[in-house]
DRENSEKOL-442269 format. One record per residue (C-alpha): residue in three letters; chain; x, y, z. Coordinates in steps of 0.25 Angstrom, whole numbers. Each point is the difference from the previous one (the first is absolute). Layout:
BEGIN
type / mol / u / v / w
ALA / A / X / Y / Z .
...
REM end
This chain:
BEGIN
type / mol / u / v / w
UNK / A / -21 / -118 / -44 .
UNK / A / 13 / 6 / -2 .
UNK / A / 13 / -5 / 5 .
UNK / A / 0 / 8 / 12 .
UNK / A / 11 / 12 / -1 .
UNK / A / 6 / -1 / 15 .
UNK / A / -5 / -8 / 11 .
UNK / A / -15 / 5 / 6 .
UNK / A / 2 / 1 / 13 .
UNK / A / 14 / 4 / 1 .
UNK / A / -3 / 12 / -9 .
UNK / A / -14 / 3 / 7 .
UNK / A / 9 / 2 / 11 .
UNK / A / 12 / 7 / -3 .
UNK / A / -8 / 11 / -8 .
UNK / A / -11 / 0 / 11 .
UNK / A / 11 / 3 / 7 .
UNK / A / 10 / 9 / -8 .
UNK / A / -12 / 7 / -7 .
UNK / A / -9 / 0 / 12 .
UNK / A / 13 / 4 / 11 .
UNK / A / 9 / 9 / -8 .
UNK / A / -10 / 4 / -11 .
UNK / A / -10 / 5 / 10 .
UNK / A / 12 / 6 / 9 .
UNK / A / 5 / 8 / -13 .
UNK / A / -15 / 5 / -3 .
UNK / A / -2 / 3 / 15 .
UNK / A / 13 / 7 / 0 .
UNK / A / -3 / 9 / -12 .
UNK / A / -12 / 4 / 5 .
UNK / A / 5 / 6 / 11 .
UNK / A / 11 / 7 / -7 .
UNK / A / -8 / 5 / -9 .
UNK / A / -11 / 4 / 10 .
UNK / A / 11 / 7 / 6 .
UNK / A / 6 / 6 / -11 .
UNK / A / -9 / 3 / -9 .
UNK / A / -10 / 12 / 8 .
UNK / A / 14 / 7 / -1 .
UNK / A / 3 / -2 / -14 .
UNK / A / 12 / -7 / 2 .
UNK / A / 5 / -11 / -6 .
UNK / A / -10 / -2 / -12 .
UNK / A / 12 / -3 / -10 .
UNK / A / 3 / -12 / 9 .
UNK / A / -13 / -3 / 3 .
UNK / A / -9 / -2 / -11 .
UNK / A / 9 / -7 / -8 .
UNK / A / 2 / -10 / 11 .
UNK / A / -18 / -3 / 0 .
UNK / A / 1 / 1 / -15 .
UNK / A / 12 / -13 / 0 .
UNK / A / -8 / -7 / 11 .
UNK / A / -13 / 1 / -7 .
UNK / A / 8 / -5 / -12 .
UNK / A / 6 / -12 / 8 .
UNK / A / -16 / -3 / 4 .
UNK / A / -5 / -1 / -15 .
UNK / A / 12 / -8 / -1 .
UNK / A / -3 / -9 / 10 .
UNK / A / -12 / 0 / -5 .
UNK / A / 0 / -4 / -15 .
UNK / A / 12 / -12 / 6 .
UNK / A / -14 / -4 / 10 .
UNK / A / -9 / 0 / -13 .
UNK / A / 9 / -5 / -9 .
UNK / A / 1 / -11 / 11 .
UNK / A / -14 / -2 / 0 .
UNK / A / -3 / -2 / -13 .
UNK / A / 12 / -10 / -2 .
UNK / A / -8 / -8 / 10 .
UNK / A / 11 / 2 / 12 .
UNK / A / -3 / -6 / 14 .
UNK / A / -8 / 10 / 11 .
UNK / A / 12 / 2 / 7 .
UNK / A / 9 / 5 / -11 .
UNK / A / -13 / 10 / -6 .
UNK / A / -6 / 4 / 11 .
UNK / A / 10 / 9 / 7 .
UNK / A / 4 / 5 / -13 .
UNK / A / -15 / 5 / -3 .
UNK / A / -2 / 5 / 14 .
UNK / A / 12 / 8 / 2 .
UNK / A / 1 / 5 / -14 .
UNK / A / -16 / 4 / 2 .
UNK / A / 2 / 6 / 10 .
UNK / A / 12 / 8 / -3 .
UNK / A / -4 / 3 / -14 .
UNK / A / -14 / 5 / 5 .
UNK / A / 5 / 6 / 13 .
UNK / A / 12 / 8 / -2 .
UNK / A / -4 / 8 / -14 .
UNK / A / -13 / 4 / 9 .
UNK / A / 8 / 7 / 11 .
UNK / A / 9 / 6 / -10 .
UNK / A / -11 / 10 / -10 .
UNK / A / -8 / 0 / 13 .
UNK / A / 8 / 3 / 13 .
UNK / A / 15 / 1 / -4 .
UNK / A / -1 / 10 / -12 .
UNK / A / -10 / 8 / 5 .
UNK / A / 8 / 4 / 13 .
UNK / A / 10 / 1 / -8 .
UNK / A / -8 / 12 / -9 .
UNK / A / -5 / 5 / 15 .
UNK / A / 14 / 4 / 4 .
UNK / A / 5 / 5 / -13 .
UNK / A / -12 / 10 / 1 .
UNK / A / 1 / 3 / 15 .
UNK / A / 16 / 4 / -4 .
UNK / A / -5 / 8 / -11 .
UNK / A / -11 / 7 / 8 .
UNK / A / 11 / 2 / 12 .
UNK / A / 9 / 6 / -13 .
UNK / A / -9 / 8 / -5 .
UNK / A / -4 / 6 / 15 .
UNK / A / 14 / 2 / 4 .
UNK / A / 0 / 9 / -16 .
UNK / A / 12 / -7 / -4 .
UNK / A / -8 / -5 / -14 .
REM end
């Protein structure tokens, strides 16, 4: 086994509680905005680009976690990189093509339709 890179359990806790607290807080957050937001239309050049950054941040946390299980870290420093990258990486791509973008498409026809109704093609 490696020389572990920081302390198990500290870190097991600190990220538990960083990525876990705040991380989760965040994706909560931007969830809500964006369920908010986004059956308007507004706010997509804000939006998107922030799920795309925080998918990118989960592979990133990822690939450290694998990268750490493969060096033969300790559990405590591998495991919440895996779990929370996992998740992230897994999670946050799937609710972008499959809910964000497509309500996103709904209210870009709805104000087209609305347009085209009102004759101001």
């Amino acid at each position: 086994m490696a020389e572990p890179w920081f302390d198990p359990m500290r870190f097991g806790i600190l990220f538990g509680a960083i990525g876990g607290g705040l991380g989760g807080t965040f994706i909560g957050v931007l969830g809500g905005l964006t369920g908010a937001l986004a059956p308007q239309g507004k706010g997509r050049a804000v939006i998107v680009p922030i799920w795309v950054v925080t998918s990118a941040l989960g592979a990133l946390c990822l690939a450290v976690g694998i990268v750490a299980v493969v060096s033969g870290q300790p559990y405590g420093i591998w495991y919440p990189l895996v779990l929370a990258g996992g998740l992230v990486t897994v999670l946050c791509p799937t609710l972008l093509c499959l809910v964000v973008l497509p309500r996103y498409r709904e209210a870009e026809q709805r104000r087209l339709a609305a347009r085209e109704i009102r004759g101001a093609v």
